[in-house]
C-alpha positions as CSV (number, residue, x, y, z in Angstrom):
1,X,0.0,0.0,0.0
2,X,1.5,3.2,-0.9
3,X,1.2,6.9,1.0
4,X,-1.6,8.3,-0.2
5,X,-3.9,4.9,-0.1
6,X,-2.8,4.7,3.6
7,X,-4.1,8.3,4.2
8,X,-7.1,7.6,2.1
9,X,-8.1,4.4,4.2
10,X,-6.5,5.9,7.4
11,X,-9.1,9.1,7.2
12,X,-11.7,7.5,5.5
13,X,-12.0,5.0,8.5
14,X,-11.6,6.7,11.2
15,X,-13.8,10.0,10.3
16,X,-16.4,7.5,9.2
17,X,-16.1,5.9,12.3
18,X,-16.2,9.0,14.5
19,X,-18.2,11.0,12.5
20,X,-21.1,8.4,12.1
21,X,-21.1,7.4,15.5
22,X,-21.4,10.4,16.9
23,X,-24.3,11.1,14.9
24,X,-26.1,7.7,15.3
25,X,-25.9,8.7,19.3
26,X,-26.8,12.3,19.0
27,X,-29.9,11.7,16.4
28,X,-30.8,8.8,18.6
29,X,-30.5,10.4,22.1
30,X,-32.3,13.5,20.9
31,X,-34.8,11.7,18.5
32,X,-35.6,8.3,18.9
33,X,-36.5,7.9,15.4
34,X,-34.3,5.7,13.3
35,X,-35.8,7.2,10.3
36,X,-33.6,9.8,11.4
37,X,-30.3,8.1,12.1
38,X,-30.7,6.3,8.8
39,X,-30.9,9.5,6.7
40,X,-28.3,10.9,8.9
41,X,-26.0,7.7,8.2
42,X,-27.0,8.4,4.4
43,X,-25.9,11.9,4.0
44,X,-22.2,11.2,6.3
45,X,-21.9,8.4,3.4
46,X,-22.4,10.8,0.7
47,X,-22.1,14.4,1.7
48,X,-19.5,14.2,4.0
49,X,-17.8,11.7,2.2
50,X,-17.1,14.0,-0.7
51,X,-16.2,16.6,1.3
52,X,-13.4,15.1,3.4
53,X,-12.1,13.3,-0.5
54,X,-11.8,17.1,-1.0
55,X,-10.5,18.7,1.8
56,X,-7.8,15.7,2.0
57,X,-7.2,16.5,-2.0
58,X,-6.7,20.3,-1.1
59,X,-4.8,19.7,2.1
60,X,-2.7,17.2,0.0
61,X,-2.2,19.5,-2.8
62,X,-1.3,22.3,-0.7
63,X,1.5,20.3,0.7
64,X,3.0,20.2,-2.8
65,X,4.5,17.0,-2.3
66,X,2.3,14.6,-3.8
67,X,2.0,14.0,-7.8
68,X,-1.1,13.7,-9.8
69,X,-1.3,10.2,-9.7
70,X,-1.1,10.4,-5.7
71,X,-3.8,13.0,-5.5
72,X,-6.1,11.0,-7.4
73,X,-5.6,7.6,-4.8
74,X,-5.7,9.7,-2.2
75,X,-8.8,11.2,-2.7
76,X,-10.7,8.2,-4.2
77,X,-9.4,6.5,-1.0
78,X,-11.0,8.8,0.9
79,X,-14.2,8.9,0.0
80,X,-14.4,5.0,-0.8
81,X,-13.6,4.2,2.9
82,X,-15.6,7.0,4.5
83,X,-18.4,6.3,2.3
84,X,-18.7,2.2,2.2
85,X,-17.9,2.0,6.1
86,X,-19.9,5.2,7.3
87,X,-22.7,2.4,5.6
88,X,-21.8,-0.6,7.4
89,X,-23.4,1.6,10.5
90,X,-26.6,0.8,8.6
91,X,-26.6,-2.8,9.7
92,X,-27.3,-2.8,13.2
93,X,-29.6,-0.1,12.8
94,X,-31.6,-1.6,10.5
95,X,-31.5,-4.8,11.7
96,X,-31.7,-4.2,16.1
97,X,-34.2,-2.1,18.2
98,X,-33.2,0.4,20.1
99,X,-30.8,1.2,22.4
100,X,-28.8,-2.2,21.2
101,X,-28.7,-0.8,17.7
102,X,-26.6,1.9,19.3
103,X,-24.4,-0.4,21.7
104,X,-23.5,-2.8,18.6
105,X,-22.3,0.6,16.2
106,X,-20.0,1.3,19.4
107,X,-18.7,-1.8,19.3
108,X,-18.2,-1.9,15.6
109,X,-16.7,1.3,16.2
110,X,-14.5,0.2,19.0
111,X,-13.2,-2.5,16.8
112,X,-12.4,-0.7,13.8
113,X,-10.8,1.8,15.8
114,X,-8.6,-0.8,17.3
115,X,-7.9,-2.7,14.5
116,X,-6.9,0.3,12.3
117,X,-5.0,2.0,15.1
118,X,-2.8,-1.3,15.5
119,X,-2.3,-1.4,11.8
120,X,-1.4,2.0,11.9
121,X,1.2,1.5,14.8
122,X,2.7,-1.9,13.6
123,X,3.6,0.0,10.4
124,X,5.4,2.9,11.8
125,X,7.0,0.8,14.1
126,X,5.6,1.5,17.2
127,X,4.0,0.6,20.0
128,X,0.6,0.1,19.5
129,X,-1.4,0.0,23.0
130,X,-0.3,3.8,23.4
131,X,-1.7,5.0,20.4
132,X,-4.7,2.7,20.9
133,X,-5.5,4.5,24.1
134,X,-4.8,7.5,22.9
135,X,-7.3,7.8,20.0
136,X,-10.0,5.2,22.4
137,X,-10.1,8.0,24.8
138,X,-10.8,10.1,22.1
139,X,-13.6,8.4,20.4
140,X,-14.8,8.0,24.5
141,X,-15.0,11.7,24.6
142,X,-17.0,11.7,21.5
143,X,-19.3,9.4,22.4
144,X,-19.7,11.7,25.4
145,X,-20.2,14.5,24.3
146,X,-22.8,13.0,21.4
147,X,-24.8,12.0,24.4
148,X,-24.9,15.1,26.4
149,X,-25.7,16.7,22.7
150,X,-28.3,14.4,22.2
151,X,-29.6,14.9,25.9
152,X,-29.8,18.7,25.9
153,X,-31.3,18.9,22.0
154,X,-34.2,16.5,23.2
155,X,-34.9,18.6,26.3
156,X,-34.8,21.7,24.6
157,X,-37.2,20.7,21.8
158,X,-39.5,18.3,24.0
């Protein structure tokens, strides 16, 4: 795998990740409607998708140190592994009532997150449990502050 498909899959998965579950818990906090979540999950696969494959291309190309060839894998990276995994959050949504439809799209997310974090590490040549807990605690703090989000839009609206 060269540099710019590693950045591709390396943002793709973990702003899909983040991004989408912090939606799924803040839509499904504040809403309780999974007709809600679902569209949500639908526009992070589409919407946001193409704009992180952009914002990566224009951080990339602003860099000046990528060719055209790495541009274009970098950005179709991005938005392939932000859009088909931000849809894989469909599943247990779809499939699970609620609240387990949440709890199972954390653990997804925990194990993604994990997995890719390790990858990441191994590669680089580093320790991996460090930076594991490092970005855990982050999507913890996410998940967090999703909630409270969620929490304080459904009282306010209610």
């Amino acid at each position: 795998m060269n540099k710019a498909q590693k950045i591709g899959i390396s943002f793709g998965l973990t702003s899909a990740t983040i991004t989408t579950l912090g939606l799924i818990i803040g839509l499904g906090v504040s809403t309780g409607s999974k007709m809600a979540v679902i569209a949500g999950i639908l526009t992070i696969a589409i919407a946001d998708a193409f704009s992180d494959a952009f914002g990566v291309h224009l951080a990339k190309e602003s860099e000046d140190n990528f060719n055209n060839k790495e541009l274009f894998q970098v950005t179709v990276s991005t938005f392939l592994y932000k859009f088909l995994f931000a849809l894989t959050f469909l599943v247990p949504i779809l499939t699970l009532s609620m609240p387990w439809d949440i709890y199972v799209a954390i653990i997804w997310a925990g194990i993604v997150l994990i997995i890719l974090n390790y990858y990441i590490a191994r590669s680089n040549n580093k320790k991996p449990w460090p930076i594991i807990l490092e970005h855990g605690l982050i999507a913890v703090f996410v998940i967090l502050l999703s909630w409270g989000a969620g929490l304080m839009i459904a009282r306010l609206f209610s």
